[in-house]
C-alpha positions in Angstrom: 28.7 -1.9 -8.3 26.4 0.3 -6.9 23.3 0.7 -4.0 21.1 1.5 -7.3 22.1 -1.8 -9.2 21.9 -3.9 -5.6 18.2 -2.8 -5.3 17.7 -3.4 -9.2 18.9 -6.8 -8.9 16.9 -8.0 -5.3 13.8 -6.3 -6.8 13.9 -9.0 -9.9 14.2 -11.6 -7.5 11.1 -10.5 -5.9 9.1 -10.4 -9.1 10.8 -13.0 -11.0 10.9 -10.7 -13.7 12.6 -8.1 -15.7 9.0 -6.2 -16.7 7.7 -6.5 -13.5 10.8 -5.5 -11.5 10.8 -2.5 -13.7 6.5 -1.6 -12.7 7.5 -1.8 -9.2 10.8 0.7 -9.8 9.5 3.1 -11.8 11.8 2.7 -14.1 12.1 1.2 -17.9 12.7 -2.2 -18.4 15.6 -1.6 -21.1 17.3 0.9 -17.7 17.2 -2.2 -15.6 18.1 -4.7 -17.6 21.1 -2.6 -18.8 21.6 -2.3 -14.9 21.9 -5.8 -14.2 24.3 -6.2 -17.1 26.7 -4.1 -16.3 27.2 -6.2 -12.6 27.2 -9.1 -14.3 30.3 -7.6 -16.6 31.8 -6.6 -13.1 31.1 -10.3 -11.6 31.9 -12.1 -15.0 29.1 -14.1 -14.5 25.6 -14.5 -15.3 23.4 -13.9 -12.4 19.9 -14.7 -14.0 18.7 -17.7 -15.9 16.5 -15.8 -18.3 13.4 -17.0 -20.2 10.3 -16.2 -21.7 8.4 -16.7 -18.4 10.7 -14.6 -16.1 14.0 -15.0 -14.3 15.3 -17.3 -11.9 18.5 -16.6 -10.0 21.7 -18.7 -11.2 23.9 -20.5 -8.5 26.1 -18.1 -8.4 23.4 -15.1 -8.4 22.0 -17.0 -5.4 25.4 -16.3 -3.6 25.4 -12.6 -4.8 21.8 -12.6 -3.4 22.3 -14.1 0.1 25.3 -11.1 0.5 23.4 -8.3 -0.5 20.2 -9.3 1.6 22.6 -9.4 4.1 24.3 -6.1 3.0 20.4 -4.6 2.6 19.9 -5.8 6.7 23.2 -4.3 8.0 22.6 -0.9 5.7 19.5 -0.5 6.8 20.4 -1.3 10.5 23.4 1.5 10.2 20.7 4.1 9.0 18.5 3.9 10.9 21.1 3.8 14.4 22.9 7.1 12.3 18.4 8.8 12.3 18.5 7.7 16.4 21.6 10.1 17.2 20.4 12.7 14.8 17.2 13.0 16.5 17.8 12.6 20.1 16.5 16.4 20.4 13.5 15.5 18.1 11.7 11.9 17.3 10.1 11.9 14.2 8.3 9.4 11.5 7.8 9.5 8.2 4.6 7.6 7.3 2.9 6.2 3.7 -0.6 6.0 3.4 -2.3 5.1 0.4 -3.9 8.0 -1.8 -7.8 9.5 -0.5 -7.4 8.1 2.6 -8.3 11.4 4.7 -6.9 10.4 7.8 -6.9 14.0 9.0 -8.7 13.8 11.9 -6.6 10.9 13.2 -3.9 13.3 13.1 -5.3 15.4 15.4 -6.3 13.5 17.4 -2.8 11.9 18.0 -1.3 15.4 18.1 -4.0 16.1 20.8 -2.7 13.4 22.4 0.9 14.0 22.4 0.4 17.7 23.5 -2.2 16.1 26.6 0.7 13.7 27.5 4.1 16.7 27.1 5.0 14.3 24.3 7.0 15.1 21.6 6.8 13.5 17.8 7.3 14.9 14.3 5.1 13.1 12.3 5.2 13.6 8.0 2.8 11.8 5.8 3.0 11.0 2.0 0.2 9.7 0.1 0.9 7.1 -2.6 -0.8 4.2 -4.8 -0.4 0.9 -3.4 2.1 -0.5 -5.5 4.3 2.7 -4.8 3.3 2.6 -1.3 5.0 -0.9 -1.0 8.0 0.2 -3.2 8.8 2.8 -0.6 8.7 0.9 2.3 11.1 -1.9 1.3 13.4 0.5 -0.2 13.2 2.2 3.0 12.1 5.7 1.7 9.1 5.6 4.8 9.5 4.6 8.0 6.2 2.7 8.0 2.9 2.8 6.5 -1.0 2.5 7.3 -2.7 0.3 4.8 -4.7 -3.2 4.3 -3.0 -5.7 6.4 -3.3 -7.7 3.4 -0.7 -5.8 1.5 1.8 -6.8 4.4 1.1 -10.1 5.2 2.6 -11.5 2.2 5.9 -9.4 2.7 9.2 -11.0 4.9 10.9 -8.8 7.4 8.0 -6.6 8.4 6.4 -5.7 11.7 2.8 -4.6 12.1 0.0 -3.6 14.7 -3.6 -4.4 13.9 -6.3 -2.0 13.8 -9.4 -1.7 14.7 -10.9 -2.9 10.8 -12.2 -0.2 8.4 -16.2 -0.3 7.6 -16.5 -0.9 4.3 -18.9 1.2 1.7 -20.4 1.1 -1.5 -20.1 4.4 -3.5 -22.5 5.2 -5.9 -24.0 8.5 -7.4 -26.3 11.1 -6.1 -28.5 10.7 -9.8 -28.6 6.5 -9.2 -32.1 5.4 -10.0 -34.3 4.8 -7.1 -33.9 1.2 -5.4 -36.0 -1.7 -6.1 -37.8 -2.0 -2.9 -38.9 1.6 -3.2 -37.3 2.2 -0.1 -33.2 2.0 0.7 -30.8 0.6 -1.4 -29.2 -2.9 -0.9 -26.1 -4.6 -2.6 -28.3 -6.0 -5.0 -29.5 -3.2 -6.5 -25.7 -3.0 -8.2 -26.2 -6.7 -9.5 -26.5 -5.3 -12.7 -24.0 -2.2 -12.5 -20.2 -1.9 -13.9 -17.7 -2.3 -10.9 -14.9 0.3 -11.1 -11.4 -0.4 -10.1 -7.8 0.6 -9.6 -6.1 -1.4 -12.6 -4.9 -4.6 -11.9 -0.6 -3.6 -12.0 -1.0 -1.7 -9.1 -1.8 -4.6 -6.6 -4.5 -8.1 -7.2 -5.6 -7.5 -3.6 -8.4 -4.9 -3.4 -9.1 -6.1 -6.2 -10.0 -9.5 -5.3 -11.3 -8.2 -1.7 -14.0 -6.8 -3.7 -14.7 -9.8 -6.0 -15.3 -12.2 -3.2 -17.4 -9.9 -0.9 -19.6 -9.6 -4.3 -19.5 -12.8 -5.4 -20.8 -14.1 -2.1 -23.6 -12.1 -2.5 -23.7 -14.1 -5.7 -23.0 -11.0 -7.5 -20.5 -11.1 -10.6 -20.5 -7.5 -11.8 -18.9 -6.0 -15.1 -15.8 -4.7 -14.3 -13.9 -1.2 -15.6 -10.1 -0.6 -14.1 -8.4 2.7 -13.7 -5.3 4.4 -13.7 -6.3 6.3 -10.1 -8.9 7.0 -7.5 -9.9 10.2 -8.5 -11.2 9.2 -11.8 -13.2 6.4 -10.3 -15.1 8.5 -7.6 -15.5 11.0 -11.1 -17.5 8.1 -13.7 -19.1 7.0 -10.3 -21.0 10.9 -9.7 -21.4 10.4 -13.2 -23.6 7.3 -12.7 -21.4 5.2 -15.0 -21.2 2.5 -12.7 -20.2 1.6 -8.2 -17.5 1.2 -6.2 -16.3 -0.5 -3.0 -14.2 1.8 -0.9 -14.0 2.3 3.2 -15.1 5.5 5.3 -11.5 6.9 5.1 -11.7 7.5 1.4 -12.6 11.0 -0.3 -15.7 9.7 -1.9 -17.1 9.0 1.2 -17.6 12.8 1.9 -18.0 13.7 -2.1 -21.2 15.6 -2.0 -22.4 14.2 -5.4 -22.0 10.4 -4.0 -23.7 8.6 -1.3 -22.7 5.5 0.6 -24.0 2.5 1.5 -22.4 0.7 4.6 -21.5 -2.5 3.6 -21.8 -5.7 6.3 -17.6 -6.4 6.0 -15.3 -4.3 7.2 -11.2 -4.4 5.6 -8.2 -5.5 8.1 -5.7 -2.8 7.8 -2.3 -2.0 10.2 0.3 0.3 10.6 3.8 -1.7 9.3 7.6 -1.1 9.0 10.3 -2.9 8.4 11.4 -5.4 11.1 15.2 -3.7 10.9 13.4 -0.2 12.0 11.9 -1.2 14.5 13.0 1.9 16.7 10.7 3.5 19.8 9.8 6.3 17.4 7.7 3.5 15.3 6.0 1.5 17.7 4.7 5.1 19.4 3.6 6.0 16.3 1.6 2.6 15.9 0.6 2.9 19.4 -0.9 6.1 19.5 -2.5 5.8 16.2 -4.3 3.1 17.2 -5.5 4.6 20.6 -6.5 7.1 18.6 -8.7 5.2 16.3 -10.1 3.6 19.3 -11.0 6.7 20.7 -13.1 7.9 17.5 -14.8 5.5 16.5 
């Protein structure tokens, strides 16, 4: 038994599922399942009740699965009291954001801040899709993350602070035919436009943000899904259909897009793991969120 195989095996009782467990890891689902096969030869016992639809934990795999939440807690709990004594000369945070957010000037503004106040915090940032985003903050590879609070909500064991909410914008390109009215653009205008998306593996939220704010406008566009941002904001300068995006993305200050402010603005926090909650964290949350405060 290994730390590999433990997170393996709580990571298909999340999903439910082999194939999904594997989406979330990065991994191939013949890696996993071999995985999980090899503890259950150490257990002698099955610890899945496999089927077509997925895979429910056995009653003894619910006993392997209470212990190694537990063991996940404690770990996780000795790491991060082993990062307190290794930084008592330096406080630091590693933080996830999701990809083209620029939160740039946010982070000058906090280091303004700090330097103001004879404060003291490293602060690193790694940008990452969403699904990966959330991957790395259970597994504990990031301290914390900024992102849609509706990411976290549906997660156990994590604290967050609320932001101020993002403003919301449709992206659309420079070459767009001129609106109806003659004179600005509305939401209605796109009624008839494709709607271009992350694909749907790499989290149903956004996605479904999107649908409802259009579909109370009673607006049910054609939809496209992508493999990233960056080839959305491209087919959108090329006119091949809109997005809906937030003042923190890249296509907000693309040159060959515009934006239209959008009457609904997206919840969104910074979150970590209940376990880390060390001071480190919760000055980081803290000062980010003065600091949005301050900018806006």
């Amino acid at each position: 038994m290994n730390s590999q195989q433990i997170a393996y095996f709580l990571e298909v009782v999340r999903q439910g599922s082999f194939t999904k467990a594997a989406q979330v890891l990065y991994t191939s689902q013949p890696s996993l399942s071999r995985q999980i096969a090899r503890l259950e030869d150490e257990f002698g016992a099955e610890l899945f009740c496999r089927s077509r639809t997925g895979a429910v934990l056995s009653p003894i795999g619910k006993k392997y699965y209470a212990l190694f939440v537990e063991m996940e807690k404690r770990l996780a709990e000795l790491s991060m009291e082993a990062k307190r004594e290794s930084l008592q000369l330096e406080k630091s945070v590693h933080i996830g954001v999701p990809e083209g957010w620029d939160v740039l000037p946010l982070i000058e503004k906090m280091e303004a801040l700090l330097s103001a106040r004879g404060e003291k915090l490293k602060m690193t940032f790694s940008a990452y899709s969403y699904r990966l985003l959330l991957s790395q903050l259970r597994n504990h590879q990031i301290d914390g993350c900024i992102c849609p609070k509706g990411l976290i909500v549906p997660l156990e064991h994590m604290a967050f602070l609320d932001l101020p909410p993002l403003q919301n914008v449709l992206l659309y390109s420079r070459k767009h035919c001129p609106p109806e009215n003659g004179q600005e653009y509305t939401v209605k205008d796109f009624r008839k436009e494709k709607l271009l998306l992350l694909e749907q593996e790499d989290t149903s939220i956004p996605k479904a943000y999107q649908l409802g704010f259009l579909q109370d406008k009673g607006i049910i566009p054609e939809t496209k899904e992508y493999h990233n941002i960056d080839s959305i904001l491209l087919d959108v300068s090329l006119d091949k259909g809109f997005a809906i995006s937030d003042i923190w993305s890249r296509g907000a200050f693309d040159r060959n897009l515009s934006c239209l402010k959008l009457d609904q603005k997206m919840p969104i926090c910074v979150a970590w793991p209940e376990n880390h909650s060390f001071d480190e964290m919760r000055l980081f949350a803290n000062l980010f969120k003065e600091s949005m405060e301050s900018l806006q």
